[in-house]
DOTIBA-540386 format. One record per residue (C-alpha): residue in three letters; x, y, z negated. Coordinates in steps of 0.5 Angstrom, whole numbers, plus 500, padded with zeros to 3 digits. Layout:
<recs>
<rec type="Ala" c1="X" c2="Y" c3="Z"/>
...
</recs>
This chain:
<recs>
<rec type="Unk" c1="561" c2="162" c3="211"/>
<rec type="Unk" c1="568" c2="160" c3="208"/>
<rec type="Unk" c1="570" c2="160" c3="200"/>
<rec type="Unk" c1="573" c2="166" c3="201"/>
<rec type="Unk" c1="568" c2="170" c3="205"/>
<rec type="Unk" c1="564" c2="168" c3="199"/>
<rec type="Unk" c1="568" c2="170" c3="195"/>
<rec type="Unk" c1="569" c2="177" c3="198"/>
<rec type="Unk" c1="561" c2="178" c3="198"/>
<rec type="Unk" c1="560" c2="177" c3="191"/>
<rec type="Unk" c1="566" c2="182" c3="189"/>
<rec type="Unk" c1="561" c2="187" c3="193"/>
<rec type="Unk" c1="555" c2="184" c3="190"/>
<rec type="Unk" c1="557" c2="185" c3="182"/>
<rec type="Unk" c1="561" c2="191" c3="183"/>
<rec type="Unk" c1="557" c2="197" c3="180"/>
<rec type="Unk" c1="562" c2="202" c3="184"/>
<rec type="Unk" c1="561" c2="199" c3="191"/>
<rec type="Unk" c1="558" c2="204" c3="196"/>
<rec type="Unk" c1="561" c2="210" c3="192"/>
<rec type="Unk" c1="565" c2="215" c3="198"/>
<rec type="Unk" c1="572" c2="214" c3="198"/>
<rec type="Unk" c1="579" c2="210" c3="197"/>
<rec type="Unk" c1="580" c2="208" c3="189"/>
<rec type="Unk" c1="587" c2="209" c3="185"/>
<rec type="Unk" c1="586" c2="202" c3="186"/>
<rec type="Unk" c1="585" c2="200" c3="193"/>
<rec type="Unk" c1="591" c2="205" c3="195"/>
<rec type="Unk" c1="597" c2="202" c3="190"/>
<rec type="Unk" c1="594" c2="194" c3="192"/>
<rec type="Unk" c1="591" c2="191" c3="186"/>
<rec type="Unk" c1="584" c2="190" c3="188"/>
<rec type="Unk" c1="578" c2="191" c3="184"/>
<rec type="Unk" c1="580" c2="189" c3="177"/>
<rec type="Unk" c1="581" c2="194" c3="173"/>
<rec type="Unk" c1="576" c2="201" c3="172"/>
<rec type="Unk" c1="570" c2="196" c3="173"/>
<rec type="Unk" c1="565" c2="201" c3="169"/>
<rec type="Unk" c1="569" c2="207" c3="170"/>
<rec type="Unk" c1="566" c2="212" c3="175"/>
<rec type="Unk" c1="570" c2="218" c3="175"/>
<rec type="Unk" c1="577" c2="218" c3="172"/>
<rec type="Unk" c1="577" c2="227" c3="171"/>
<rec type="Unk" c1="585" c2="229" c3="170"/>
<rec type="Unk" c1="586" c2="234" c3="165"/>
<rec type="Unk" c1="591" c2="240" c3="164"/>
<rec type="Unk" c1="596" c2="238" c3="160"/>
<rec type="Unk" c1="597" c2="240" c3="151"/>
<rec type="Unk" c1="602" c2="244" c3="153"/>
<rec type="Unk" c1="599" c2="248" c3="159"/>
<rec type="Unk" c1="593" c2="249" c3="155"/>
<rec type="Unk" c1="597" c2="252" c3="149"/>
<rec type="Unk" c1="602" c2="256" c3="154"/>
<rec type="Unk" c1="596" c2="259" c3="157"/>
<rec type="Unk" c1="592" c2="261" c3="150"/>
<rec type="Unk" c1="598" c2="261" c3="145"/>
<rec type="Unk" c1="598" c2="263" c3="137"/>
<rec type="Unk" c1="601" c2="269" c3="136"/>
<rec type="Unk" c1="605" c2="272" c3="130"/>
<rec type="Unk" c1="599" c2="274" c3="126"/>
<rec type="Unk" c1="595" c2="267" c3="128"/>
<rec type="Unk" c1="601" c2="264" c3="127"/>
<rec type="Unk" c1="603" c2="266" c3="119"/>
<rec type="Unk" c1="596" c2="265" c3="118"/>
<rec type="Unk" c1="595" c2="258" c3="120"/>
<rec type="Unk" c1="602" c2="257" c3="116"/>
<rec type="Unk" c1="600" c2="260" c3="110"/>
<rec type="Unk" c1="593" c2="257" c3="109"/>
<rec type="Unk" c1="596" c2="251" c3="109"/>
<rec type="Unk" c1="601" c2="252" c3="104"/>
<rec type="Unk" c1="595" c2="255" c3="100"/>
<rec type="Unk" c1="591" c2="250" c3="101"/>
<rec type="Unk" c1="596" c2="245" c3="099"/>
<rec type="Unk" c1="597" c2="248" c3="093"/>
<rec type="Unk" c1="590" c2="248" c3="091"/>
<rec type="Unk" c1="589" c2="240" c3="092"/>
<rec type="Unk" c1="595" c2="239" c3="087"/>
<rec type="Unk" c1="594" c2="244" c3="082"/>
<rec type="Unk" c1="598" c2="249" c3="083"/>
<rec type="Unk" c1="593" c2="254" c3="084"/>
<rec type="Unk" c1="587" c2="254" c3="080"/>
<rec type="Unk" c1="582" c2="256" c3="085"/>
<rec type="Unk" c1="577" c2="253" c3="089"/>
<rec type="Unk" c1="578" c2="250" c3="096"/>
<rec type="Unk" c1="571" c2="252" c3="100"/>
<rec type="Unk" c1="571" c2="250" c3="107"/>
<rec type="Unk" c1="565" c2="252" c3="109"/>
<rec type="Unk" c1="561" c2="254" c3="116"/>
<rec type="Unk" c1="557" c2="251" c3="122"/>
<rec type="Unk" c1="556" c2="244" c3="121"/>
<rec type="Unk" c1="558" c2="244" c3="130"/>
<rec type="Unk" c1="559" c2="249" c3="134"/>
<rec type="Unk" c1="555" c2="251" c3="139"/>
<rec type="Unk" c1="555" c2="259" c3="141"/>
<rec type="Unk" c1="561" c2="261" c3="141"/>
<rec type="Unk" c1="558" c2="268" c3="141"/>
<rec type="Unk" c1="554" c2="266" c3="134"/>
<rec type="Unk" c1="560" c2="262" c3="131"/>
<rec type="Unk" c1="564" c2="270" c3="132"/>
<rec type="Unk" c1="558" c2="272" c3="128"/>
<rec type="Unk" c1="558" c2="268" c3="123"/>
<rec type="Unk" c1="566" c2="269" c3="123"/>
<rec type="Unk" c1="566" c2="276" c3="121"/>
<rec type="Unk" c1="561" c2="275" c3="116"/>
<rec type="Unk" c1="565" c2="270" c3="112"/>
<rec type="Unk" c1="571" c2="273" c3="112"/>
<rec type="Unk" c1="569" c2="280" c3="109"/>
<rec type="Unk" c1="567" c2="275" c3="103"/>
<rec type="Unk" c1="573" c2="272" c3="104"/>
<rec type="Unk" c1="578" c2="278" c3="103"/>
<rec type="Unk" c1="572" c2="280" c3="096"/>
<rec type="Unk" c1="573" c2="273" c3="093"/>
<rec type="Unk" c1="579" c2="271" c3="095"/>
<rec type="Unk" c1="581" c2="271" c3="087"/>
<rec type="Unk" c1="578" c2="265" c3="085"/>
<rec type="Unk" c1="576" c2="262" c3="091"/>
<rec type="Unk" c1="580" c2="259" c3="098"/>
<rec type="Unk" c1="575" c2="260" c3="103"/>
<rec type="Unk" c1="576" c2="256" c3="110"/>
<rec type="Unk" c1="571" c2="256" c3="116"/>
<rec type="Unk" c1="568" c2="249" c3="118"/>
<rec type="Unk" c1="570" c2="250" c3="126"/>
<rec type="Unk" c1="568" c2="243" c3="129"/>
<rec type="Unk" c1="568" c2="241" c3="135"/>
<rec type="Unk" c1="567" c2="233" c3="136"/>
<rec type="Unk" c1="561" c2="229" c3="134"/>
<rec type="Unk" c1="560" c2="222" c3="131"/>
<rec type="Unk" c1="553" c2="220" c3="134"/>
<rec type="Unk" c1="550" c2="214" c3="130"/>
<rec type="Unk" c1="547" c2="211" c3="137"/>
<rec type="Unk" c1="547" c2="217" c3="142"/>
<rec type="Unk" c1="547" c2="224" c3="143"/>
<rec type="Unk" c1="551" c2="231" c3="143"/>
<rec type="Unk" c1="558" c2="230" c3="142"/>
<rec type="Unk" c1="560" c2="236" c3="141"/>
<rec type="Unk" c1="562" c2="243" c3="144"/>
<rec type="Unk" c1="568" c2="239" c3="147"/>
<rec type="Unk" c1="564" c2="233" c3="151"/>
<rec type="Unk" c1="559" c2="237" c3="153"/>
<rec type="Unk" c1="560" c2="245" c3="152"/>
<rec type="Unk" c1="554" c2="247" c3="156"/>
<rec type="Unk" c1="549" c2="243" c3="153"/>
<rec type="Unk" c1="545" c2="240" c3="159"/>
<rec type="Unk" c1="549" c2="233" c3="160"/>
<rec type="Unk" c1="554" c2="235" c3="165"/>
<rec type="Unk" c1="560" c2="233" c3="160"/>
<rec type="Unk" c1="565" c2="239" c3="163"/>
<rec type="Unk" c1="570" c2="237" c3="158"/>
<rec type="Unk" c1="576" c2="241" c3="162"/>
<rec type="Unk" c1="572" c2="247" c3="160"/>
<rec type="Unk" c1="570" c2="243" c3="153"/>
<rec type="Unk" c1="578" c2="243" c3="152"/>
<rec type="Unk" c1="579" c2="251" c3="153"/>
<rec type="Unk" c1="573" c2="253" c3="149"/>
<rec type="Unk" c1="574" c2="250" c3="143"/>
<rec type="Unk" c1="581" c2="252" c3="143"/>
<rec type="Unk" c1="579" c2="260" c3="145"/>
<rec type="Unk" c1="573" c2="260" c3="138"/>
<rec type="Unk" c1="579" c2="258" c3="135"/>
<rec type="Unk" c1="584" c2="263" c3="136"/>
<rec type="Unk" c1="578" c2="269" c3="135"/>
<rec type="Unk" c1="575" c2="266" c3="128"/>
<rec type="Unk" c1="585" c2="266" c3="126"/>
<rec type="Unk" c1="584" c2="273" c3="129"/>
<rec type="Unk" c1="578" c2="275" c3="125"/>
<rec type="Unk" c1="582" c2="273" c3="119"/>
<rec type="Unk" c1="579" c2="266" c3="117"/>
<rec type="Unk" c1="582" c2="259" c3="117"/>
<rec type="Unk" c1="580" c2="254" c3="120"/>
<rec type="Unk" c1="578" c2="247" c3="119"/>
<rec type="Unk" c1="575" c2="242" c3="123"/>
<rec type="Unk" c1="574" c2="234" c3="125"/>
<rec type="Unk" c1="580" c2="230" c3="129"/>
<rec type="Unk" c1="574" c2="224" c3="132"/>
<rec type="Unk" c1="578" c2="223" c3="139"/>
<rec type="Unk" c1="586" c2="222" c3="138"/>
<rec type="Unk" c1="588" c2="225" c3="144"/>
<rec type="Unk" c1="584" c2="232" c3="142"/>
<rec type="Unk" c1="589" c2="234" c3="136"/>
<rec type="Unk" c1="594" c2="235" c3="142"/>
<rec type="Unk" c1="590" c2="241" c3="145"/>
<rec type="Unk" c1="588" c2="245" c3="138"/>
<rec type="Unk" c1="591" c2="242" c3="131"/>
<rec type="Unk" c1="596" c2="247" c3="132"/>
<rec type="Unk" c1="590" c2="253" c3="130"/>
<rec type="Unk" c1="587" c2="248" c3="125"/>
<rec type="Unk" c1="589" c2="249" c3="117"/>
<rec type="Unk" c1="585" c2="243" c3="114"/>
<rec type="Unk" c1="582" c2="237" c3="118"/>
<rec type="Unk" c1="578" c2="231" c3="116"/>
<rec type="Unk" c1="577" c2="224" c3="118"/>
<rec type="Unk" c1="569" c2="222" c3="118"/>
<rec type="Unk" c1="565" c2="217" c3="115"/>
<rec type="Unk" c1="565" c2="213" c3="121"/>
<rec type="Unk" c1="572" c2="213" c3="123"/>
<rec type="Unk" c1="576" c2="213" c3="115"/>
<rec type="Unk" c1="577" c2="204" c3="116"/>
<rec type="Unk" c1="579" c2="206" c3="123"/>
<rec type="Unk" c1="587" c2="204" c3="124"/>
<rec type="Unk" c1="588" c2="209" c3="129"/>
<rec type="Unk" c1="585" c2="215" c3="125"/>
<rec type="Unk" c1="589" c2="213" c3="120"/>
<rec type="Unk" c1="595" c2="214" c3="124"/>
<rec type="Unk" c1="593" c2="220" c3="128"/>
<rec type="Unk" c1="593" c2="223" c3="119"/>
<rec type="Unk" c1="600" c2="221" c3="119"/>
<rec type="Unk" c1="602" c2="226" c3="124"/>
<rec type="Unk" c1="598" c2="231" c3="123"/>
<rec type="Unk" c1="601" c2="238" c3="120"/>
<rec type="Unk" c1="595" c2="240" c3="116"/>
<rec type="Unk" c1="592" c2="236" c3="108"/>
<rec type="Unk" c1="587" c2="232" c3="112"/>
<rec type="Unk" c1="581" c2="229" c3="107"/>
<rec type="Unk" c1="578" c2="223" c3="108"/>
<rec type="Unk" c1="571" c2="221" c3="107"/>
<rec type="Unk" c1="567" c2="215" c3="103"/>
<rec type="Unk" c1="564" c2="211" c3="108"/>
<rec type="Unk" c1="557" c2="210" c3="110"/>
<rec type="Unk" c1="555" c2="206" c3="106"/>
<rec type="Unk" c1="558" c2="210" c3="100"/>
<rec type="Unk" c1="564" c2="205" c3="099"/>
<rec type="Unk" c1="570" c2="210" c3="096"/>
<rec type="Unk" c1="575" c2="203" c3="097"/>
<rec type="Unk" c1="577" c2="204" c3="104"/>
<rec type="Unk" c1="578" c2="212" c3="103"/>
<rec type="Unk" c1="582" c2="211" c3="099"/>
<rec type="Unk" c1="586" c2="206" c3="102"/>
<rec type="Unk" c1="586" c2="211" c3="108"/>
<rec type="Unk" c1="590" c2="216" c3="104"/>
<rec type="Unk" c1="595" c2="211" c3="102"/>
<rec type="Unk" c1="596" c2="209" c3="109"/>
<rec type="Unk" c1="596" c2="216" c3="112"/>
<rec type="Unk" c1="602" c2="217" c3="107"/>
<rec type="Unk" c1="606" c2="213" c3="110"/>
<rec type="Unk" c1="610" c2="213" c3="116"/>
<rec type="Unk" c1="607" c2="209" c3="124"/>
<rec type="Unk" c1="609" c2="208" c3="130"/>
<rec type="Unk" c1="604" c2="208" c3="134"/>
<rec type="Unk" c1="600" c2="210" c3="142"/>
<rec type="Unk" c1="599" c2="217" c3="143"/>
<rec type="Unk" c1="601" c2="222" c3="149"/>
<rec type="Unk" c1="606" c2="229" c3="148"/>
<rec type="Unk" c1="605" c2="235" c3="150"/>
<rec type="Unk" c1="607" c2="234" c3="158"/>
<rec type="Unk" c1="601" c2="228" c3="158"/>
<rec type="Unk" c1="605" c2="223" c3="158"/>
<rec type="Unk" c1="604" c2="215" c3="154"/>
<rec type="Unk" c1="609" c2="216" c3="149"/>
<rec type="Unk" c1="610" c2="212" c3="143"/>
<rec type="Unk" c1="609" c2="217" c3="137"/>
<rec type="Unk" c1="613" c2="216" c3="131"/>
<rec type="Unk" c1="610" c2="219" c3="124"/>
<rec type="Unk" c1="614" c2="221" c3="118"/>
<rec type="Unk" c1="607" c2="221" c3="113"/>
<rec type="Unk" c1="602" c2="225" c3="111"/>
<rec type="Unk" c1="602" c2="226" c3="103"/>
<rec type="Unk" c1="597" c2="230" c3="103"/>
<rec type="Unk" c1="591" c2="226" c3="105"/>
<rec type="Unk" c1="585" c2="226" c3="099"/>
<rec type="Unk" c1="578" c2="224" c3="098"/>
<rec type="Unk" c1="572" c2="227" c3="100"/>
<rec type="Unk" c1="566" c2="224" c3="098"/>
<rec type="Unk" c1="561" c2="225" c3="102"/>
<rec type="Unk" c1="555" c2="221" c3="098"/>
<rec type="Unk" c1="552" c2="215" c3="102"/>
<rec type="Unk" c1="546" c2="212" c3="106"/>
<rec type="Unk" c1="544" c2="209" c3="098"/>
<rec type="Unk" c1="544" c2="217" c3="095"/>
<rec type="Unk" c1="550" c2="222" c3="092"/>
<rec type="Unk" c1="556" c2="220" c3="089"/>
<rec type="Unk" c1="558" c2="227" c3="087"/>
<rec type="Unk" c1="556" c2="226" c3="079"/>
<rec type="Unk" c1="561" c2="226" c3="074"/>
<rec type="Unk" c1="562" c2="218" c3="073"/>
<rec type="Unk" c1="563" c2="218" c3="080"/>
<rec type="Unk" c1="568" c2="223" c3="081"/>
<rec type="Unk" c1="573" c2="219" c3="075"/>
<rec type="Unk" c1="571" c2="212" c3="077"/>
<rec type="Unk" c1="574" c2="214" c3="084"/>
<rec type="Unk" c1="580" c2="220" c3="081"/>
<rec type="Unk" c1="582" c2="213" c3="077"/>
<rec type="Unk" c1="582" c2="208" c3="083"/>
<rec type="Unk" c1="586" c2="214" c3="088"/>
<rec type="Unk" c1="591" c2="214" c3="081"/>
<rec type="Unk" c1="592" c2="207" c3="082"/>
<rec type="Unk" c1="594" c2="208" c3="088"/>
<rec type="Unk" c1="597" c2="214" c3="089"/>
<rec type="Unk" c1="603" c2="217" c3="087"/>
<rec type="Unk" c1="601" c2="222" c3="081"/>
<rec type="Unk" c1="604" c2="228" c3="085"/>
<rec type="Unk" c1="599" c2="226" c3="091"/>
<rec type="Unk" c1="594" c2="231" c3="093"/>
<rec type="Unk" c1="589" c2="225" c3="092"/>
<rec type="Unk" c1="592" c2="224" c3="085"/>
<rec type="Unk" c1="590" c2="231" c3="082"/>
<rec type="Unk" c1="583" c2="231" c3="084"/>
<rec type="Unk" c1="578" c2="231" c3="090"/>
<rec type="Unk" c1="573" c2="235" c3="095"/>
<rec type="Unk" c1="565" c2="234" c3="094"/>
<rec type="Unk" c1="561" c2="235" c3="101"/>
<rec type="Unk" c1="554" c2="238" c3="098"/>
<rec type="Unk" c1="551" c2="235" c3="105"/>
<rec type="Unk" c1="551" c2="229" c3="109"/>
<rec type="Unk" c1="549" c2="223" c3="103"/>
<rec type="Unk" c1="550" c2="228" c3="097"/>
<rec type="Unk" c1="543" c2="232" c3="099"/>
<rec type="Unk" c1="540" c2="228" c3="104"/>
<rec type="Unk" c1="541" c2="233" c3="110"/>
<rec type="Unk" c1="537" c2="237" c3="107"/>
<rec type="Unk" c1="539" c2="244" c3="106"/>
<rec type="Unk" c1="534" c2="246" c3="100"/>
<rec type="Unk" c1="537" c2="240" c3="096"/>
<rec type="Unk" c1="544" c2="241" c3="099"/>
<rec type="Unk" c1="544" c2="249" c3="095"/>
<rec type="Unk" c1="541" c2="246" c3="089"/>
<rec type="Unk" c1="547" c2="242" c3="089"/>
<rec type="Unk" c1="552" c2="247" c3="090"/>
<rec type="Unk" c1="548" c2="250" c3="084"/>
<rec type="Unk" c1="550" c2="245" c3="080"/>
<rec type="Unk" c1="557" c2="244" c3="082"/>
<rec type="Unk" c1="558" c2="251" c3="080"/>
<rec type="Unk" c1="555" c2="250" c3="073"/>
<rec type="Unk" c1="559" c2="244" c3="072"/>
<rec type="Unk" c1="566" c2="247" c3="074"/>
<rec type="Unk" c1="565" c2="254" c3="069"/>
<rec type="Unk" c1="564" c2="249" c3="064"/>
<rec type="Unk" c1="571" c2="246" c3="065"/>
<rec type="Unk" c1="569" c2="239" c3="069"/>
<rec type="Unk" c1="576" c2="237" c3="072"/>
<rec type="Unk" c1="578" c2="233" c3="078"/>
<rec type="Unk" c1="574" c2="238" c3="083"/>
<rec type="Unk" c1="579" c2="241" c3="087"/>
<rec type="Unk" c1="574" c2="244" c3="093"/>
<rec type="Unk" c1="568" c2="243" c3="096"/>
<rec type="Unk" c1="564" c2="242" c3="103"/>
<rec type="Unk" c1="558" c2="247" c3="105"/>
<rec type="Unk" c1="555" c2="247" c3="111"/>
<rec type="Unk" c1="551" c2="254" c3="112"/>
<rec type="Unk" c1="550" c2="258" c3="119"/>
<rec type="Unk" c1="546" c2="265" c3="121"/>
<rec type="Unk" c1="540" c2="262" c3="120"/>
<rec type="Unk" c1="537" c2="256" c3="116"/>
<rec type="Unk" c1="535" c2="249" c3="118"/>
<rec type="Unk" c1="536" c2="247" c3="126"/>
<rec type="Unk" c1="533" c2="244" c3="131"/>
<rec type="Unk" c1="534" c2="240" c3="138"/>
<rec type="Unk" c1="540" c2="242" c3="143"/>
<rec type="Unk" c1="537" c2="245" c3="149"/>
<rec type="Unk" c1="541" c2="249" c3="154"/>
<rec type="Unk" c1="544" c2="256" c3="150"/>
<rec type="Unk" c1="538" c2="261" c3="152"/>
<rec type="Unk" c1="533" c2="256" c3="150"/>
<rec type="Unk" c1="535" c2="256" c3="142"/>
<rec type="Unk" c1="535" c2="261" c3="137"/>
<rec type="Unk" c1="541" c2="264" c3="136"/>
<rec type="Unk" c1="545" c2="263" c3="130"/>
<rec type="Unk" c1="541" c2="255" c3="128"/>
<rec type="Unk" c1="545" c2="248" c3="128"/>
<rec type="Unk" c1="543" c2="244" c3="134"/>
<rec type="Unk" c1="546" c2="238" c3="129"/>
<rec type="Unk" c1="544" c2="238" c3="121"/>
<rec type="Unk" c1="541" c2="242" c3="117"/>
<rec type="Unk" c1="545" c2="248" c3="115"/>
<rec type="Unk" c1="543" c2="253" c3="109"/>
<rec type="Unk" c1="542" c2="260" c3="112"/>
<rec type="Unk" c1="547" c2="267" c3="111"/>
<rec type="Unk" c1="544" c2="270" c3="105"/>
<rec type="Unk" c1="544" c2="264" c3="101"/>
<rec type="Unk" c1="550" c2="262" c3="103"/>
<rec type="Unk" c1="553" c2="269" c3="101"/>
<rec type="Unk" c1="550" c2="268" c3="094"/>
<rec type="Unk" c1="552" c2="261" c3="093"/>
<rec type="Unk" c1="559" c2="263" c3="094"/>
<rec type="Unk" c1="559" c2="269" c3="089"/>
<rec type="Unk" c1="557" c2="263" c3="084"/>
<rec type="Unk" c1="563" c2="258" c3="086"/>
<rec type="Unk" c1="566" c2="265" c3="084"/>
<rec type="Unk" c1="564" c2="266" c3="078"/>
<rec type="Unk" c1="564" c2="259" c3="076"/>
<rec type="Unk" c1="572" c2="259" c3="078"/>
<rec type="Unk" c1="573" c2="265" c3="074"/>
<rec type="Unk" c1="569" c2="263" c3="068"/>
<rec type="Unk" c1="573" c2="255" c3="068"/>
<rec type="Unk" c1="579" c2="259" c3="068"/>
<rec type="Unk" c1="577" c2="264" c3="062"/>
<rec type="Unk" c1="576" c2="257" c3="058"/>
</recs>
């Protein structure tokens, strides 16, 4: 057998694709098999502006969207006293039981809304440490089938009905073309742990329309955090599509109004008051004293400032309430993650779980959250009385 049916044979024999039914994009423009090696599938999606003709804004959702974001620009620089609380499911699983939880919240929304911004955590997207559910977007019928398509219209559509119920939304950008489908319904949208060293998330802030928080990583280091906000500030040109679908290079102007979220770490909380002006003092260094980042921060009660643990995580809100009626500044909001019912449990199929319980970290249940959220009232009010 001659070098070159040798070689013919090994493509074969190394090729995880060969024996797969019919004629790949490859073999028809000629490059041969270089390129897709460990791709199985490549399945092509609606564009972002056939999604948003089809399930567009309208006016009210529109105003709402608009003007929540202004208002929430206004609490993280100071100009409204109150505070911005971004509060819901840790991720969205039953579109059904997110309505639920929707309606709940905005009746308190519309009896607190003197003292406090209440927008709902509406998240989508997922970061695993190893493996796992990736989110309503990746995987909406919860069984490994990955039907990103309808991932893509679900999403969009929870979103439209929790701005039609009267709430704001808030949700994490993981995946950078994702923003294109659902930012423009999107009030406040945060950078994870994982990604806020990340260069493309950073640029991805840059253009985003909305205040973007970024948390401290992991392993509780602020510094890169910090240096996110001051980047995303600044104007990039970077890969990105439009919303016909199209590779395009994406020019930015900036988004001045990123700040810090601490989110506590794997070695414990970091929400304490030395804490909160040890990371208030770097972020003045650094950014400009009008910046949202420079007049004051978000505290995340999960994640490592309660361990996951939804009984620590309402202590915590405990205390922050009662240091905020005292008069400690340089807290402009506050993270909860709450649902119908408390804790969670394991992702399974939607008739197989209980209705209203996190399938991905512990949340606190309904009615603790109704009261912790009357006292994040109170103590609002009471800082302002000093």
């Amino acid at each position: 057998m001659n070098g070159k049916a040798d070689g013919r044979q090994e493509s074969v024999v190394n090729d995880p694709l060969a024996g797969q039914e019919g004629r790949r994009w490859e073999d028809e423009v000629g490059i041969g098999r270089i390129v897709n090696r460990r791709v199985i599938e490549l399945d092509p999606l609606p564009t972002p502006a056939q999604v948003l003709t089809d399930q567009p804004l309208d006016h009210s959702a529109r105003d709402l969207v608009i003007s929540s974001r202004e208002a929430i620009r206004d609490v993280l620089c100071g100009r409204d006293d109150r505070l911005l609380v971004i509060v819901g499911p840790c991720s969205i699983h039953d579109p059904e039981a997110a309505l639920d939880y929707a309606h709940r919240l905005a009746a308190l929304k519309a009896e607190l809304s003197g003292d406090l911004l209440i927008v709902m955590r509406v998240y989508f997207e997922k970061p695993r440490t190893t493996v796992g559910w990736k989110g309503l977007i990746n995987d909406p019928d919860l069984d490994g089938s990955h039907n990103i398509h309808k991932g893509l219209l679900l999403a969009r559509r929870i979103l439209l009905d929790v701005l039609g119920a009267g709430l704001p939304a808030a949700t994490e950008f993981l995946e950078p073309t994702s923003p294109q489908f659902i930012s423009d319904a999107v009030s406040w949208g945060a950078i994870g742990a994982r990604n806020t060293e990340s260069q493309v998330h950073r640029q991805l802030a840059s253009g985003l329309s909305m205040p973007v928080g970024f948390k401290n990583a992991t392993d509780g280091d602020v510094g890169v955090a910090i240096d996110s906000c001051f980047t995303a500030a600044q104007e990039h040109t970077f890969f990105g599509i439009n919303h016909e679908g199209r590779a395009s290079a994406v020019r930015t102007l900036g988004n001045p109004d990123c700040h810090l979220v601490l989110r506590g770490s794997s070695h414990g909380p970091n929400c304490d008051p030395a804490s909160i002006v040890q990371a208030l003092v770097r972020l003045r260094r650094q950014m400009s004293a009008d910046s949202a980042a420079a007049h004051g921060l978000v505290i995340d009660a999960s994640h490592g400032n309660s361990g996951k643990d939804e009984v620590r995580q309402a202590g915590l809100v405990e205390e922050l309430a009662g240091r905020i009626a005292a008069g400690e500044q340089g807290i402009s909001g506050l993270m909860m993650e709450s649902f119908i019912e408390g804790g969670n449990q394991q992702p399974a199929p939607l008739d197989q779980l209980v209705y209203g319980r996190s399938i991905t970290d512990r949340c606190i249940s309904w009615p603790r959250t109704e009261t912790l959220l009357r006292l994040l009232a109170q103590a609002v009010d009471h800082r302002r009385s000093r």
